[in-house]
N, C-alpha and C positions, 0 to 999 in steps of 0.2 A: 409468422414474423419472428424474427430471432433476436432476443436482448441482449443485448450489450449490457453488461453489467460492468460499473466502475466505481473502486474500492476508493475509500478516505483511507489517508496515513493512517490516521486514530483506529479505524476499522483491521486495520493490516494488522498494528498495536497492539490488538486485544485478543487477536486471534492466532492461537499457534499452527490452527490450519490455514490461515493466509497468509501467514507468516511463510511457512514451508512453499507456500505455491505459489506466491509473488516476491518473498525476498532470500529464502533458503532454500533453496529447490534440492542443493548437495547434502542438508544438516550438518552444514560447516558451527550451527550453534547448537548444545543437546536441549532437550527439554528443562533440564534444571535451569542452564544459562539464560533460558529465556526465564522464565520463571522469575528469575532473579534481577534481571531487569526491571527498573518501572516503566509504565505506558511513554514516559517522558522520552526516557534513555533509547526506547526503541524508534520511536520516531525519530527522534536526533539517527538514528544507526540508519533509519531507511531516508532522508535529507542527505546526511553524509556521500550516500552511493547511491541514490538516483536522483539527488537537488529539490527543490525546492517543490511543494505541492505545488500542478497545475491547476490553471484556474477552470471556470465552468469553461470558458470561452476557449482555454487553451484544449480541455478536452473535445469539445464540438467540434472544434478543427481537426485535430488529431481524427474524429473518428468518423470522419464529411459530412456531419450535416447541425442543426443549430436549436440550441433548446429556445422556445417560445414561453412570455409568461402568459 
């Protein structure tokens, strides 16, 4: 069976290897700039250009099928 795995803003934030593969694929930012960024700033950057975090609900739909508690 093959996981889906799906990243938090904060998760994407912390990491300049998720960063590069979910919001910088080109290195349109260098490693300093991020660096230089806080956790804040980069979220605000990844809100700005892809909106708002989806919710649980928005991702289960997105991904067809529905988390159980």
């Amino acid at each position: 069976m093959k996981t889906i795995m799906v990243r938090s803003y904060a998760a994407i934030a912390n990491s300049l290897d998720l960063w590069r593969e979910y919001v910088d694929p080109d290195m349109a930012f260098s490693d300093e700039q991020f660096e230089a960024m806080s956790v804040d700033q980069r979220i605000a950057h990844i809100v700005e250009t892809f909106g708002p975090e989806p919710t649980e609900a928005e991702i289960s739909e997105d991904i067809g099928f529905g988390f159980t508690a």
